[in-house]
C-alpha positions in Angstrom: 1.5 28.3 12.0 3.3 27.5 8.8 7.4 28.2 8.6 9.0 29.9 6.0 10.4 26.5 5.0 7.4 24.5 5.3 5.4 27.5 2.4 8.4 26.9 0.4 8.7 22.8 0.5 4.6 22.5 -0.2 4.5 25.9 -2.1 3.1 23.8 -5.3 0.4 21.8 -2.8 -0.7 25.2 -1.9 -1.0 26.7 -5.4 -3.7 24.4 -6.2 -7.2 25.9 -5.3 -8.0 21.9 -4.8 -5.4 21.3 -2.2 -4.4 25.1 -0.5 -2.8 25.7 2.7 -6.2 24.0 4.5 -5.5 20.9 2.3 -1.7 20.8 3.3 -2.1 21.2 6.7 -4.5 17.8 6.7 -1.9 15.6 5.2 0.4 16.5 8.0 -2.5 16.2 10.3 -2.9 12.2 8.5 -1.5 8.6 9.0 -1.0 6.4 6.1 0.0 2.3 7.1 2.7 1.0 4.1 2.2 -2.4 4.1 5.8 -3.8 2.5 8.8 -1.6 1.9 9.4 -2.9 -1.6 8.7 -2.2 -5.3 5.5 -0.6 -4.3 5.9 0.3 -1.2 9.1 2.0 -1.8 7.6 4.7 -4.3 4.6 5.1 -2.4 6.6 6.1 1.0 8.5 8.5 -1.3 6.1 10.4 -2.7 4.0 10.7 0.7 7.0 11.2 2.5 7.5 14.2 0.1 3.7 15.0 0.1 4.0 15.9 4.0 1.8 13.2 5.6 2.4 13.4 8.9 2.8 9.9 9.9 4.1 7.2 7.9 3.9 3.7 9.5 5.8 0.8 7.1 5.8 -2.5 8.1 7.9 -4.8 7.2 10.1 -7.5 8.6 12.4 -8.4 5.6 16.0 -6.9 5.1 17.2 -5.6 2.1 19.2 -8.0 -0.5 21.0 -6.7 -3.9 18.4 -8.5 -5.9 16.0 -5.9 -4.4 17.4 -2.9 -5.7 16.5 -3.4 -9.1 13.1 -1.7 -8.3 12.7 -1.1 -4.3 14.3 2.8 -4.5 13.8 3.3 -0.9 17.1 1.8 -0.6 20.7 1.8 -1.6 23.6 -0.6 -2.0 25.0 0.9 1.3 21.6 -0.7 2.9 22.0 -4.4 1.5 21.7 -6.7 5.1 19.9 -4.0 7.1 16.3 -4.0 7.5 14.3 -2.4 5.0 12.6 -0.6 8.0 15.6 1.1 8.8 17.0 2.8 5.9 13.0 3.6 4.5 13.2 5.6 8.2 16.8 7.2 7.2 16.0 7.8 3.7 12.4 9.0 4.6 14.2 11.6 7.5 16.5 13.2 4.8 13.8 13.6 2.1 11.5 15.4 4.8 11.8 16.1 8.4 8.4 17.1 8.9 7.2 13.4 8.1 7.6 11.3 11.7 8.4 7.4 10.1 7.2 4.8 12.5 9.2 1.5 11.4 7.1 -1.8 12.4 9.6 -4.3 12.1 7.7 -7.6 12.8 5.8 -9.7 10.6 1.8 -8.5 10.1 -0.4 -11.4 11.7 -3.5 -12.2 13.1 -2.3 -11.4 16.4 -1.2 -8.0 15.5 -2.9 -6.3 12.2 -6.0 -4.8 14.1 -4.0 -2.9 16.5 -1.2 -1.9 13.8 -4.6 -0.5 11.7 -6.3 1.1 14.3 -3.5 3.6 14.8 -3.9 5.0 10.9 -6.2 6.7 8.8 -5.8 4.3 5.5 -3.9 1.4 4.7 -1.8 0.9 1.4 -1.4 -2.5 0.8 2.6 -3.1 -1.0 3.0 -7.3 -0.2 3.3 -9.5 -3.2 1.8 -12.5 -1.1 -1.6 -14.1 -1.2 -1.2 -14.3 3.1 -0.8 -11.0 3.4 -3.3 -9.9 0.8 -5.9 -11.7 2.2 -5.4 -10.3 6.0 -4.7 -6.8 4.8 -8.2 -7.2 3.7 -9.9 -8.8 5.9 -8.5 -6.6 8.7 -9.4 -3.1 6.8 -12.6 -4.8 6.6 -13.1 -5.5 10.4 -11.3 -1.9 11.1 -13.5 0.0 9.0 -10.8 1.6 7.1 -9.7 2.7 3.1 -7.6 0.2 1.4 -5.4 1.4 -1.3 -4.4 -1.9 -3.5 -1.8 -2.6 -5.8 -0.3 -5.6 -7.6 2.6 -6.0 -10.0 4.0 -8.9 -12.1 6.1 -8.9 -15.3 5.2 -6.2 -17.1 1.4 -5.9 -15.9 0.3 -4.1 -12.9 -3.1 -2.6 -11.5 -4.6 -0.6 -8.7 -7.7 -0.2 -7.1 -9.4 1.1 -3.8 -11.7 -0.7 -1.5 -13.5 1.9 0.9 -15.6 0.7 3.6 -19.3 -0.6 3.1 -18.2 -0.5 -0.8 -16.5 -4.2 -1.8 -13.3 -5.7 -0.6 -10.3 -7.7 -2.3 -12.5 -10.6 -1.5 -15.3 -9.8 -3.7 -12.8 -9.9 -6.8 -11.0 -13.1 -5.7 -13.1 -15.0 -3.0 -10.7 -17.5 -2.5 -6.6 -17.7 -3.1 -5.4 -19.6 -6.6 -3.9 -23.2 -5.8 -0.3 -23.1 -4.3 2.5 -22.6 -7.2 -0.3 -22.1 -9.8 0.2 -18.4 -9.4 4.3 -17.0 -9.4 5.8 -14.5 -7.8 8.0 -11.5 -8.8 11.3 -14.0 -7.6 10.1 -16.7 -9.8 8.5 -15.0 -12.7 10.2 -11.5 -12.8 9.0 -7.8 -13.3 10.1 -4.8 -15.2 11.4 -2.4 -12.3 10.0 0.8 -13.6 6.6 -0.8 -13.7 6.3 -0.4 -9.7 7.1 3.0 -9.9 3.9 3.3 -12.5 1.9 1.6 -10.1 3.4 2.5 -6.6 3.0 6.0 -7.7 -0.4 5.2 -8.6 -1.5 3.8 -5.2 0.4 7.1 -4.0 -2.0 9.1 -6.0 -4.9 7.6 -4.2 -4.2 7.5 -0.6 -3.5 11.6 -1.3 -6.9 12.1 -3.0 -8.9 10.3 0.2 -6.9 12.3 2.3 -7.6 15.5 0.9 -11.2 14.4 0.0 -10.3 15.8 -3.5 -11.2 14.1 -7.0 -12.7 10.6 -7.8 -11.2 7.5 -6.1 -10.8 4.1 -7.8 -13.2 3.0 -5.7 -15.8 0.4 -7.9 -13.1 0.3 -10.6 -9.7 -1.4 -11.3 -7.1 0.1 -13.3 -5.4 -2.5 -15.0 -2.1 -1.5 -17.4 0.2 -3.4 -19.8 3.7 -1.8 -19.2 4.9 -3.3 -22.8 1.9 -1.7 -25.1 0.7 0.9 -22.3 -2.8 -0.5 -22.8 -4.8 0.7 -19.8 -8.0 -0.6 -18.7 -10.9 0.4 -16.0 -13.2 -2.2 -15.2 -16.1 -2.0 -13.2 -15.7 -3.9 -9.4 -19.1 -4.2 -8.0 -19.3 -5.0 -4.0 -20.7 -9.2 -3.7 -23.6 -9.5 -1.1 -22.9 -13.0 -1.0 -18.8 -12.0 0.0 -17.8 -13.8 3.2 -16.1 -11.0 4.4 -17.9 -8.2 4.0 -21.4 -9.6 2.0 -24.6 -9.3 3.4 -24.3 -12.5 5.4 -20.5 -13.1 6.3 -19.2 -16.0 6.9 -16.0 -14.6 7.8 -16.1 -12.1 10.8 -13.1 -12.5 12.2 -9.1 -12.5 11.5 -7.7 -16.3 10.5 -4.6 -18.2 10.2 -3.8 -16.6 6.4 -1.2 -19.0 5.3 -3.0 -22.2 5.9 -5.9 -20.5 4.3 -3.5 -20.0 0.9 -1.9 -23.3 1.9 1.3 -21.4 2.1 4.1 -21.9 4.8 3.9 -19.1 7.5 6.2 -15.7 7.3 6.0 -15.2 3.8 8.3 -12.0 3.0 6.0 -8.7 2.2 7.9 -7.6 -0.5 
């Protein structure tokens, strides 16, 4: 049964013959993992949040610093020193009650990222480090489950989807660039609106596989240039010889990440 407040709130979800009160109700019947509560995490928890998913799981083990706020809109400059868990559950809770926010406060592992998957529907990946990238990955690989994929640097971003049995991160980059070759957001800096672009991107996504509506970026990667708005789609194609999820994996079960990227352990998600 819907409340009178709940046909007001998603009256525009339910004006749209593609979504309807049948579509609405399975967003709050759906789970969507957050991976990183940061530039594109924070957008992407908004506009679900907003959307009425149901249950919003956001992992992230980082608290929130001034240099943050920038471009992570989750949070405010009351929240600078608390964990960026806590005020996306506060923030999340006054934007809409009927979302339940399930804060995961720890760092995502080996030990840990099959069991954090296997209680969600789809996964979008936020983290800005090759560690994380790479187990997000693997693990939606080994869990079976849709991987919404977004990366932002400077004033480029792009986003993609990896749905099972159909390609995985690996099969665009089988193997992590060289330690400092690549920087990071800290080092090398990005234009804060451009993770709203993207974040609201990834957002877009997750909604159309949960509503089974439209055509996922699945097989293709948007790619956009925030200073000329050049946007590009190119074609990703699965690789049977990928050692995750090729014909003939060589990988078939979750590793130590950071030694893998040669990168020390606990690198922040966002």
């Amino acid at each position: 049964m819907w409340t009178e407040d709940q046909i007001r709130r998603y009256s525009r979800h339910i004006v749209l013959k593609e979504v309807g009160g049948r579509g609405q109700r399975k967003l709050l019947d759906s789970s969507v993992l957050i991976v990183g509560a940061g530039g594109l995490g924070s957008p992407v928890a908004l506009y679900l949040g907003a959307a009425g998913v149901g249950r919003i799981g956001i992992v992230d083990f980082d608290q929130v610093d001034l240099s943050n706020l920038q471009r992570q809109i989750l949070h405010t400059s009351c929240d600078v020193g608390r964990p960026k868990v806590e005020s996306a559950v506060e923030r999340l809770a006054m934007l809409n009650p009927d979302v339940k926010v399930i804060p995961h406060a720890e760092p995502l592992s080996s030990a840990n990222a099959l069991a954090l998957l296997s209680q969600y529907d789809l996964v979008v990946n936020g983290s800005d480090n090759f560690p994380t990238r790479y187990l997000v990955n693997d693990a939606c690989v080994f869990s079976n489950k849709p991987l919404v994929d977004g990366s932002i640097l400077r004033f480029e971003g792009h986003v993609t989807v990896f749905l099972p049995g159909r390609g995985c991160y690996r099969c665009l980059f089988p193997a992590p660039p060289p330690p400092g070759l690549m920087p990071n957001c800290q080092e090398a800096g990005v234009l804060g609106v451009l993770c709203g672009v993207i974040g609201s991107l990834q957002g877009l996504e997750a909604l159309k596989l949960l509503l089974g509506i439209g055509e996922p970026l699945a097989g293709r990667l948007l790619w956009i240039d925030g200073l000329s708005l050049e946007i590009r789609s190119l074609k990703v194609r699965r690789d049977p010889s990928c050692p995750v999820c090729g014909d003939r994996p060589t990988v078939t079960e979750l590793i130590d990440y950071e030694n893998f990227c040669g990168l020390p352990p606990e690198a922040p998600l966002s």
